[in-house]
C-alpha positions in Angstrom: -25.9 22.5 -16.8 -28.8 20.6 -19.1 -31.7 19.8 -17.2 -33.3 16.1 -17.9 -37.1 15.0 -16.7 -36.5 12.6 -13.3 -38.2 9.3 -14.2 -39.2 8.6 -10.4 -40.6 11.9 -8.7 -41.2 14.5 -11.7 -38.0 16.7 -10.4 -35.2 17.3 -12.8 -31.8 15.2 -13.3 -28.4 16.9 -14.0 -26.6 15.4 -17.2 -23.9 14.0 -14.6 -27.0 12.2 -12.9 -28.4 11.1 -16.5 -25.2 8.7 -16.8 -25.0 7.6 -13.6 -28.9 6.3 -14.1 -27.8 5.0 -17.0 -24.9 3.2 -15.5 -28.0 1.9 -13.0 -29.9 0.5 -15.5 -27.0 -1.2 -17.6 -25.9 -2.9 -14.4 -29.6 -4.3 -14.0 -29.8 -5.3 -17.8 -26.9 -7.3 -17.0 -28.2 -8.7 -13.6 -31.2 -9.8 -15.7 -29.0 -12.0 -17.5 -27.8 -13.8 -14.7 -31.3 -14.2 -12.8 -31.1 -18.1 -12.9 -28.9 -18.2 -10.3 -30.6 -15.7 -8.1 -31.3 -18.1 -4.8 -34.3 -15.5 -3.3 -35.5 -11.8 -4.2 -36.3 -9.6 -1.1 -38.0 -6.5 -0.4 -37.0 -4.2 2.2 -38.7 -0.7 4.2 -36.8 1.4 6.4 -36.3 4.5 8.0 -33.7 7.3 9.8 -32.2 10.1 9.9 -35.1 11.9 8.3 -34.9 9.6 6.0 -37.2 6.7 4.4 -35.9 4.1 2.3 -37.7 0.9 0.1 -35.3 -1.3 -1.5 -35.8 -4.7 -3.7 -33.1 -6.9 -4.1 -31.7 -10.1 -5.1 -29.3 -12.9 -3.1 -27.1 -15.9 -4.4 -25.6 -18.2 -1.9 -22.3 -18.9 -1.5 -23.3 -22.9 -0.6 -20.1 -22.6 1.8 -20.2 -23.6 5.5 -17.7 -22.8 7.9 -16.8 -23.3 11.4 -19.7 -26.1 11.4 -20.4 -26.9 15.2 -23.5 -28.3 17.2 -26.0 -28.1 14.0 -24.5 -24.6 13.1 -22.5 -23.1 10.9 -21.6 -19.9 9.3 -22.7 -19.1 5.6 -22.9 -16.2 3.5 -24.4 -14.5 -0.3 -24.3 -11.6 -2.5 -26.7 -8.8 -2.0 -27.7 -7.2 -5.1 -30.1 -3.9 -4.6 -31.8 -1.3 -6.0 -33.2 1.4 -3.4 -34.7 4.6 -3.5 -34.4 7.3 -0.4 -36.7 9.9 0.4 -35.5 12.9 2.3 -37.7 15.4 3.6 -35.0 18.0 5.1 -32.8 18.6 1.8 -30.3 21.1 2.7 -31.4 21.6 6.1 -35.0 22.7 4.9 -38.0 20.8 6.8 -40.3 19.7 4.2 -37.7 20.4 0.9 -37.5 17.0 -0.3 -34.8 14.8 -2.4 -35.0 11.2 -3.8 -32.1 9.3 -4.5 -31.7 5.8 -6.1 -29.2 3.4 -4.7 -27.5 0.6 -6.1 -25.5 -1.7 -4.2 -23.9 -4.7 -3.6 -22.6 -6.3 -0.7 -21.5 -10.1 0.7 -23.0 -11.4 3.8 -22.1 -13.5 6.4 -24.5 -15.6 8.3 -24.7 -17.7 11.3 -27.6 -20.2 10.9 -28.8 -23.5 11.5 -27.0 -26.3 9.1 -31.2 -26.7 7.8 -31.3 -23.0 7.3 -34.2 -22.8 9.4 -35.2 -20.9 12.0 -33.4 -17.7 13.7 -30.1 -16.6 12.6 -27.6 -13.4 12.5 -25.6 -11.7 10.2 -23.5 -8.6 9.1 -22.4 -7.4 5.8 -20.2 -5.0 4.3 -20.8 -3.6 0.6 -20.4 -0.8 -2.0 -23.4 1.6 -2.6 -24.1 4.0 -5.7 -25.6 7.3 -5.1 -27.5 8.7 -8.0 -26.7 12.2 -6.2 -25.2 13.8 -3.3 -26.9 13.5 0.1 -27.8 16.3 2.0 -30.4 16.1 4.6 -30.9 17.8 8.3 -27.7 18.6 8.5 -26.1 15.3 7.5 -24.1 15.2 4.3 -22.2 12.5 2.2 -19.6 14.4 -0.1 -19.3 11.1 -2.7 -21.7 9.0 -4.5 -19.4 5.8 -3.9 -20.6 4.8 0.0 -19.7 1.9 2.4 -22.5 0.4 3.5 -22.5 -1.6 7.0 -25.1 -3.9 8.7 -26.3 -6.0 11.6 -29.2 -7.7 11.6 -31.4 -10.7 13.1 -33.9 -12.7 11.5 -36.0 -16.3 11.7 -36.7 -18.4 8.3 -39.9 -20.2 8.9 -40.2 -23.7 7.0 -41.5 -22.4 4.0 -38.6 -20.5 3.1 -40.2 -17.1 4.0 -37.2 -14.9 6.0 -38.2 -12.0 8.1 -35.1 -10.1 9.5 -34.4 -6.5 11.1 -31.2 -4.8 10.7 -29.5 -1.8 11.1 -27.6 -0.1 8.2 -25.1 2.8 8.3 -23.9 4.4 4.9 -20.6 5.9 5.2 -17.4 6.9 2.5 -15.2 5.9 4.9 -14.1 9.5 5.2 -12.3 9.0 1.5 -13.8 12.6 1.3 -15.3 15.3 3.8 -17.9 16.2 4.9 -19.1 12.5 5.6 -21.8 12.8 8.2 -23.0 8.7 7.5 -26.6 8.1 7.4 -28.5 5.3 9.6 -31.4 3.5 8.7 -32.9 1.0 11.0 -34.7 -1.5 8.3 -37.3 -4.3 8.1 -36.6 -7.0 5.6 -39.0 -9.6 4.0 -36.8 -12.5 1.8 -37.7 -15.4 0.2 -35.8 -18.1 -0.6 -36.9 -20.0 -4.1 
């Protein structure tokens, strides 16, 4: 198989990981285009299952409120992200390292304050692109395509600045085996324009 320079970490890309970058990079080409209605951009650190992860992303509200009760209500947006794991146990190896690049997106639901201040919760459910298989101390994902799951509590000060922990799990919903999941507990800083 042809070989192609990694842009991220100097370590080479198979041809069937050149396209899926490529696919990467179209989709945020076209997320460019619709930056105006990007509501808050967000940047997040993590880590697990020998594991590190830094992710950037972008929201857009839903400006929907249900179940609206006692100054409370429950809300929701689309997460759009672009992450890149750091693994320093590929294939089982301590110190043999792999970096993958992530893109996702996934909808959110929150419950929050009807002023959107101050704490809240919320879980989400998404789809996540691996640019290659996952294979770390003896955890592997046997598809790119993943599930990604999270819980998470957070406070949104009045300057819009939203500081939230969650934990993730990445999953292919057993569509193919092995699927070992991977867990990343993950500290998020968002802010809201």
């Amino acid at each position: 198989m042809k070989k192609w320079p990694c842009l991220w970490n100097g370590t080479v890309m198979t041809r069937n990981n050149k396209w899926t970058m490529f696919a990467l990079i179209s989709l945020l080409t076209c997320m460019t285009e619709a930056a105006n209605a990007f509501d808050s951009a967000s940047i997040e650190v993590g880590a697990g299952d020998h594991t590190k992860l830094v992710r950037a992303g972008a929201q857009w509200n839903w400006e929907k409120q249900w179940w609206q009760s006692n100054g409370t209500h429950i809300s929701g947006y689309w997460d759009a992200t672009f992450a890149q794991w750091r693994n320093n146990h590929h294939q089982n190896v301590p110190g043999n390292s792999q970096t993958i690049a992530v893109l996702g997106i996934t909808p959110v639901f929150r419950a929050q304050r009807d002023n959107q201040k101050g704490l809240y919760a919320e879980a989400g459910i998404g789809a996540h692109l691996l640019s290659e298989l996952y294979d770390n101390a003896g955890r592997k994902l046997s598809t790119r395509f993943q599930f990604g799951d999270h819980v998470g509590v957070g406070y949104v000060f009045e300057n819009n600045l939203d500081l939230g922990i969650k934990i993730q799990h990445f999953s292919n919903g057993s569509i193919k085996k092995p699927n070992s999941g991977v867990d990343f507990a993950v500290i998020r800083i968002r802010h809201r324009f």
